[in-house]
PAKE-198922 format. One record per residue: residue in three letters; x, y, z of N, C-alpha, C in turn. Coordinates in nm, 3 decimals, always signed. Layout:
<sites>
{site ALA,{X,Y,Z},{X,Y,Z},{X,Y,Z}},
...
</sites>
This chain:
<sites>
{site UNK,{+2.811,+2.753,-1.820},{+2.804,+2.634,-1.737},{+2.761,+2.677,-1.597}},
{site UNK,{+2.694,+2.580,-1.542},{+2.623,+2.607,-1.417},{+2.676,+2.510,-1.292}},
{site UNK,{+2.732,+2.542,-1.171},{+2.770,+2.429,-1.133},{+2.725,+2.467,-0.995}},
{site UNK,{+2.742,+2.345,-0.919},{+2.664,+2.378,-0.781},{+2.787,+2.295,-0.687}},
{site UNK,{+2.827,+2.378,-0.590},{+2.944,+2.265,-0.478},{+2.873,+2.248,-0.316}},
{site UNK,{+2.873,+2.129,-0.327},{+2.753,+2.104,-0.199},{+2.878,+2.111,-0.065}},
{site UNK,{+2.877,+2.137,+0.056},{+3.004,+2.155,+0.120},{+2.841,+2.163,+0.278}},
{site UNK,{+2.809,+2.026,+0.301},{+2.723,+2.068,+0.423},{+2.756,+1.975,+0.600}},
{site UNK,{+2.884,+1.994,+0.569},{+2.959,+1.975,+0.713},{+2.967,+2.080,+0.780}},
{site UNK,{+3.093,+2.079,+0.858},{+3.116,+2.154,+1.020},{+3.173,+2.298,+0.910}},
{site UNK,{+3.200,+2.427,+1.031},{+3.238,+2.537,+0.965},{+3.359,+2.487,+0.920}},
{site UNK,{+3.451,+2.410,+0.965},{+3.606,+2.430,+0.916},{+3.613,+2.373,+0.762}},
{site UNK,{+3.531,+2.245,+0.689},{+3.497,+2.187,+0.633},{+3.463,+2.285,+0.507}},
{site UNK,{+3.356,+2.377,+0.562},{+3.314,+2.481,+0.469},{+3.447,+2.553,+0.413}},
{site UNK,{+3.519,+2.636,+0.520},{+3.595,+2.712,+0.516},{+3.696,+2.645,+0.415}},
{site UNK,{+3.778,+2.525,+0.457},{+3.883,+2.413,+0.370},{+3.856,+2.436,+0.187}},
{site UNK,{+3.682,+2.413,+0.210},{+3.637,+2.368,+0.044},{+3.617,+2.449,-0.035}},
{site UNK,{+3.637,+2.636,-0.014},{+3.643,+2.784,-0.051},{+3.749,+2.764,-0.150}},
{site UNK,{+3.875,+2.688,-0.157},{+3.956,+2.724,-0.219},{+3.903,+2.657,-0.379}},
{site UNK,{+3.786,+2.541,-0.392},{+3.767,+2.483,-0.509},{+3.722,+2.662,-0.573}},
{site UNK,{+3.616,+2.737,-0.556},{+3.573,+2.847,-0.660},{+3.697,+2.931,-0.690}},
{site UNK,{+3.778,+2.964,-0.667},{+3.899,+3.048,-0.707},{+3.921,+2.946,-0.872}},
{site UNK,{+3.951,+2.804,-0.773},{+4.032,+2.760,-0.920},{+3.919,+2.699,-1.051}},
{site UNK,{+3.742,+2.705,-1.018},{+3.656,+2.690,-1.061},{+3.634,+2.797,-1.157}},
{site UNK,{+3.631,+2.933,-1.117},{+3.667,+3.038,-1.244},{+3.804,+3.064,-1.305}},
{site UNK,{+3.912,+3.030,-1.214},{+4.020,+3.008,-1.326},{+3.965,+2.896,-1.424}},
{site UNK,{+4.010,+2.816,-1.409},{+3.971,+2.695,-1.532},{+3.869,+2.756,-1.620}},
{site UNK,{+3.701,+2.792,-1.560},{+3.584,+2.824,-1.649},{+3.532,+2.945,-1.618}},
{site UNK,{+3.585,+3.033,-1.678},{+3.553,+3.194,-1.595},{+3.439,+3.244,-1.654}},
{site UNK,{+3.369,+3.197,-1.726},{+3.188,+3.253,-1.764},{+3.120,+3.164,-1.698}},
{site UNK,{+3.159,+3.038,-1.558},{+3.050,+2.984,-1.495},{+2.991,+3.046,-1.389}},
{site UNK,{+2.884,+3.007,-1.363},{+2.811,+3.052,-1.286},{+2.805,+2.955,-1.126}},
{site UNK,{+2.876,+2.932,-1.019},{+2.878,+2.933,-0.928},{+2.799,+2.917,-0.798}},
{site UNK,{+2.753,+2.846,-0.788},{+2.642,+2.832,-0.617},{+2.687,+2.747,-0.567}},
{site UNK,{+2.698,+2.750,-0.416},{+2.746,+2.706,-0.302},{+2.638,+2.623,-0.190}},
{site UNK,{+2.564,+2.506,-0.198},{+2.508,+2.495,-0.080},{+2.565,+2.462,+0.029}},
{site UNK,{+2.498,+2.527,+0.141},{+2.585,+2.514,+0.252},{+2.452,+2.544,+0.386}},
{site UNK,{+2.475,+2.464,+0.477},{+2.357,+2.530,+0.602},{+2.391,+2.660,+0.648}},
{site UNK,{+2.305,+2.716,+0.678},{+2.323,+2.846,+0.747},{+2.400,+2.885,+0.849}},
{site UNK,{+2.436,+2.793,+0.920},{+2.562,+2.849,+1.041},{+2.650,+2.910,+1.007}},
{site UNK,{+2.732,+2.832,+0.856},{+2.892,+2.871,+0.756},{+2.832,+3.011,+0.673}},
{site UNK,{+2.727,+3.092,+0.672},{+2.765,+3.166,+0.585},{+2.854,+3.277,+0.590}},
{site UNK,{+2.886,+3.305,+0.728},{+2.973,+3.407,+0.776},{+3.107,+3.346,+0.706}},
{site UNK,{+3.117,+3.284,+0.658},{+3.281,+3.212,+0.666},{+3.269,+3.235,+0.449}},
{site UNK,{+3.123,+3.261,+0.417},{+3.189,+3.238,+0.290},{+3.092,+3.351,+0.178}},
{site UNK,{+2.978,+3.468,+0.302},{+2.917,+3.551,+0.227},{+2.985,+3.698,+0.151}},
{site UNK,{+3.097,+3.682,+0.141},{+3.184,+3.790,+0.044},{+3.261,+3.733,-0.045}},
{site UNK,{+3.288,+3.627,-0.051},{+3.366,+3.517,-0.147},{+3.296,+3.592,-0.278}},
{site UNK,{+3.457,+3.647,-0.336},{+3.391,+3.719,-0.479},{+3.403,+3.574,-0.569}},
{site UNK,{+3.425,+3.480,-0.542},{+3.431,+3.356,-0.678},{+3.255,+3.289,-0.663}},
{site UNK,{+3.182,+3.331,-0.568},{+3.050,+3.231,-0.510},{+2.956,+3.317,-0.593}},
{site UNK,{+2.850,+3.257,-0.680},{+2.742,+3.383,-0.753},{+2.635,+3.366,-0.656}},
{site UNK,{+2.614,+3.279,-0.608},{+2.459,+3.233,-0.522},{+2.502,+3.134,-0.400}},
{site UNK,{+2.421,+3.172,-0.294},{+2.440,+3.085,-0.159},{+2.309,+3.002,-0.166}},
{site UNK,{+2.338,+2.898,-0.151},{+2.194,+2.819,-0.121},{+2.199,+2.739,+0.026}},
{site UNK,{+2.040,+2.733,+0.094},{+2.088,+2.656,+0.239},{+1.989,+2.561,+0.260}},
{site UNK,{+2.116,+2.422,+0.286},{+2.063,+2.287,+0.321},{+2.002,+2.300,+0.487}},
{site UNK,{+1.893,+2.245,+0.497},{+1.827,+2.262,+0.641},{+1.907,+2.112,+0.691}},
{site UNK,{+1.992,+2.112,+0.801},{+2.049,+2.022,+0.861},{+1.979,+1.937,+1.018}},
{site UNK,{+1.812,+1.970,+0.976},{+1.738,+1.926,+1.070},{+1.723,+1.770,+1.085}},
{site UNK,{+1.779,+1.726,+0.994},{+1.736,+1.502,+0.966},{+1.588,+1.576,+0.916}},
{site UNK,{+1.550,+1.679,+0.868},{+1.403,+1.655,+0.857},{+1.323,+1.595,+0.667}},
{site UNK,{+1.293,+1.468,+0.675},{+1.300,+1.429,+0.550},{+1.212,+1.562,+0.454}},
{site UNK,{+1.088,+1.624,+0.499},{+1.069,+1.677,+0.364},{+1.153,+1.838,+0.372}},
{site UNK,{+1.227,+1.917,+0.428},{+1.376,+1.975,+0.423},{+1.416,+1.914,+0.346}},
{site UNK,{+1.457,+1.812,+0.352},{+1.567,+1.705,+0.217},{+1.501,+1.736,+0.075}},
{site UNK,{+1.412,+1.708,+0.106},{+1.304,+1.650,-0.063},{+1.302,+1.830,-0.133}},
{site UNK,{+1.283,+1.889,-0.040},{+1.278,+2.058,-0.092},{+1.401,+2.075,-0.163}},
{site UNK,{+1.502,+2.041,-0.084},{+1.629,+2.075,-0.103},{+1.688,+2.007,-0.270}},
{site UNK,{+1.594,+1.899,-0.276},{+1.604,+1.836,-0.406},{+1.547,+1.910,-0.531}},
{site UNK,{+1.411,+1.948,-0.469},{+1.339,+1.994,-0.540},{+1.388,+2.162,-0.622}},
{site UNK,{+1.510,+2.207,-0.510},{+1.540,+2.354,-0.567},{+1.683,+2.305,-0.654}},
{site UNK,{+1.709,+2.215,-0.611},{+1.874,+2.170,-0.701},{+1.811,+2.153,-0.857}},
{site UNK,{+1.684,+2.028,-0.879},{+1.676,+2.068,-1.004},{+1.597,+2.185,-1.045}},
{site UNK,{+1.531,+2.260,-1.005},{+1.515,+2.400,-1.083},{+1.587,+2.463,-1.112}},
{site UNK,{+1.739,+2.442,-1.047},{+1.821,+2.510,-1.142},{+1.940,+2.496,-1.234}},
{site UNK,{+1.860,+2.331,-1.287},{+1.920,+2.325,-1.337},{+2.058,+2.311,-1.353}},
{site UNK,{+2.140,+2.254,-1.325},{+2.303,+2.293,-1.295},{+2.370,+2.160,-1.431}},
{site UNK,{+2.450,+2.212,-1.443},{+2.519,+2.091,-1.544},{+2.639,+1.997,-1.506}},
{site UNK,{+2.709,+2.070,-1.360},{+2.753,+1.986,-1.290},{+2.731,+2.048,-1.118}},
{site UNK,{+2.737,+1.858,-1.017},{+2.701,+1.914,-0.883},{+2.876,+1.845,-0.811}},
{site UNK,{+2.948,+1.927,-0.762},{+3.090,+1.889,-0.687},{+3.021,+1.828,-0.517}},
{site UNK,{+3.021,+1.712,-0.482},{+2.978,+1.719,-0.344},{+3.127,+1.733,-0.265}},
{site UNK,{+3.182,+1.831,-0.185},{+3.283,+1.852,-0.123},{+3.358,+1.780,-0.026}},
{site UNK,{+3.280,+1.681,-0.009},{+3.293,+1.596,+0.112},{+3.232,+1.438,+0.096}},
{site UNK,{+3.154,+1.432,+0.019},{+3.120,+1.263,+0.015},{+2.999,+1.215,+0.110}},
{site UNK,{+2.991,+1.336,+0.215},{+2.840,+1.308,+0.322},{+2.737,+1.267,+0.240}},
{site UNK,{+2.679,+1.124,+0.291},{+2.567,+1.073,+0.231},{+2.436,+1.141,+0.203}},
{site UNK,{+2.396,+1.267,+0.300},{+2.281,+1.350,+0.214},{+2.337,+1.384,+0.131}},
{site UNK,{+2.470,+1.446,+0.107},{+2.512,+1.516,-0.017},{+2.491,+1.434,-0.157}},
{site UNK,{+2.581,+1.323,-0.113},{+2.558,+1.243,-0.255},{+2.414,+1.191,-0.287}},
{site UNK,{+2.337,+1.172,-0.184},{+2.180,+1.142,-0.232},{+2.111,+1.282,-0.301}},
{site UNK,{+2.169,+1.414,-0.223},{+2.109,+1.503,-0.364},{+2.157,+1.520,-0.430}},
{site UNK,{+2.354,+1.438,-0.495},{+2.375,+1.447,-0.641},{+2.240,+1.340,-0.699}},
{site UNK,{+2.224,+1.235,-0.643},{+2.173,+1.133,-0.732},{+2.003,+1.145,-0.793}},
{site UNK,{+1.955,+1.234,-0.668},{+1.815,+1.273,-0.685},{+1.787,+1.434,-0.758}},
{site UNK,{+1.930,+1.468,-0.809},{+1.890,+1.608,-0.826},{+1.858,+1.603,-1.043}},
{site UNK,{+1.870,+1.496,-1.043},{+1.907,+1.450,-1.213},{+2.009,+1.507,-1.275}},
{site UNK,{+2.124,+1.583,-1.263},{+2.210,+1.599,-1.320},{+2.285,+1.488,-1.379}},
{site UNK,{+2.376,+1.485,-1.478},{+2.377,+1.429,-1.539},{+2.559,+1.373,-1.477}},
{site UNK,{+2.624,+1.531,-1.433},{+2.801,+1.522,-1.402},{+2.768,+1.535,-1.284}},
{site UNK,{+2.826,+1.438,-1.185},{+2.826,+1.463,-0.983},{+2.947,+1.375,-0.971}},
{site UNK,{+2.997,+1.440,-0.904},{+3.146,+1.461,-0.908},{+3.193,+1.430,-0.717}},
{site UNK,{+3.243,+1.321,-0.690},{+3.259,+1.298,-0.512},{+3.373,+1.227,-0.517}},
{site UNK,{+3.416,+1.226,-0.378},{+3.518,+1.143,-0.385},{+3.484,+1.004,-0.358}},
{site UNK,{+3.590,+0.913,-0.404},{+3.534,+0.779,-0.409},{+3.512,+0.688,-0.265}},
{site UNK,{+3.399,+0.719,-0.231},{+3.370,+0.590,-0.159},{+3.253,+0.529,-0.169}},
{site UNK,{+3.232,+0.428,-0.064},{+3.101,+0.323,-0.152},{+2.971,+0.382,-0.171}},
{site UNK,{+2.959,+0.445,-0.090},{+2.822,+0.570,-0.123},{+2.833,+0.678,-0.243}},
{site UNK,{+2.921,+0.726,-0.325},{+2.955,+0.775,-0.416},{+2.970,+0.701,-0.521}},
{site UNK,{+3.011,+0.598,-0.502},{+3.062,+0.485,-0.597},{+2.873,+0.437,-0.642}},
{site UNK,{+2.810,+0.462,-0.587},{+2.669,+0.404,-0.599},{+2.597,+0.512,-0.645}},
{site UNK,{+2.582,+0.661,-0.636},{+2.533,+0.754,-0.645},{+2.547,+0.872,-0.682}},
{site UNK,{+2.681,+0.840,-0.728},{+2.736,+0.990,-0.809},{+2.847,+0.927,-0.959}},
{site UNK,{+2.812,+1.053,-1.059},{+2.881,+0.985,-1.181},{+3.010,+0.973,-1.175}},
{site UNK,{+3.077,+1.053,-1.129},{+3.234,+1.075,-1.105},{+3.271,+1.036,-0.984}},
{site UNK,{+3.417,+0.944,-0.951},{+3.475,+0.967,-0.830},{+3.642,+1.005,-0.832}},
{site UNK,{+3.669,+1.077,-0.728},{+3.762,+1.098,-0.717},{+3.881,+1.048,-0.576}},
{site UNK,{+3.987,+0.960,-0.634},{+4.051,+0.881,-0.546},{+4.112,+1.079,-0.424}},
{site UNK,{+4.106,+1.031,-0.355},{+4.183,+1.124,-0.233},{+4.353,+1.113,-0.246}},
{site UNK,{+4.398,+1.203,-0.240},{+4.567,+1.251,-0.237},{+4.589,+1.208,-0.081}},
{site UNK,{+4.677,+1.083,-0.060},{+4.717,+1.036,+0.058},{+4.814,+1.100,+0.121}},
{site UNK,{+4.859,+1.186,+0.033},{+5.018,+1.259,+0.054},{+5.009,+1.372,+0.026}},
{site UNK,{+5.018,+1.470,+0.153},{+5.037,+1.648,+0.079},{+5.147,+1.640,-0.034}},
{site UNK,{+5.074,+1.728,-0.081},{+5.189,+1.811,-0.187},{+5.182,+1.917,-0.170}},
{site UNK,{+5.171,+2.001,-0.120},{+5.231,+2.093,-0.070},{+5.378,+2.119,-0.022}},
{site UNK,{+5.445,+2.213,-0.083},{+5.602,+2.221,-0.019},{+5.631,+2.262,+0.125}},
{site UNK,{+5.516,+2.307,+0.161},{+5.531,+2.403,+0.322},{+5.480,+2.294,+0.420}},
{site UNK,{+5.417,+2.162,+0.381},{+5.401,+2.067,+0.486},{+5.505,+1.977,+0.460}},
{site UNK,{+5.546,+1.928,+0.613},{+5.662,+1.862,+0.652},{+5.627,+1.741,+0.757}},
{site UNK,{+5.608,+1.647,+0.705},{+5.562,+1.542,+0.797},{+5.666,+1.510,+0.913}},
{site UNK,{+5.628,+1.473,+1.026},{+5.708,+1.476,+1.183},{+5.749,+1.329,+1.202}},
</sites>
């Protein structure tokens, strides 16, 4: 399986969405792994032993940047695309990349352009957070 996690916000954003590949080869440990991300974050995620391939979104607004960026998602093919964040370029290259599984969280731009959504956890669960 081939999967691609689009994560093309601010560095902290990047950094936050590192923890999906850990539990991405637990669950499917013969997948294969790529990360797009713009070039500013790669310091934050170029030794990540769970990442097989870095790919980089040009964050210029420049439309044919975009269309490229489409154009390399389907060459490779992927069988599922995770957008990390729900940012509307992201989900326009789940929708333009033809995959078949794109996977976002649910809002109305996802809800329109990606196959899967996922409602957001309103409430840590985590035991070590303690609301004030």
């Amino acid at each position: 399986m081939k999967i691609l996690v689009i994560q093309i916000k601010q560095l902290g954003d990047v950094l936050t969405s590192t923890v999906i590949f850990e539990a991405l080869k637990q669950k499917f440990p013969s997948c294969e792994i790529h990360y797009l991300i713009t070039p500013k974050s790669i310091a934050i995620v170029e030794n990540n032993p769970f990442i097989d391939k870095l790919l980089f979104y040009d964050d210029q607004k420049n439309v044919a940047s975009f269309f490229n960026s489409v154009s390399s998602i389907r060459k490779e093919k992927y069988d599922v695309i995770i957008d990390a964040y729900c940012k509307t370029n992201a989900s326009l290259l789940c929708w333009l990349s033809s995959v078949k599984k794109t996977i976002s969280f649910d809002k109305t731009v996802s809800r329109l352009l990606c196959s899967h959504v996922i409602e957001r956890n309103k409430e840590s669960f985590s035991k070590s957070y303690k609301s004030y």
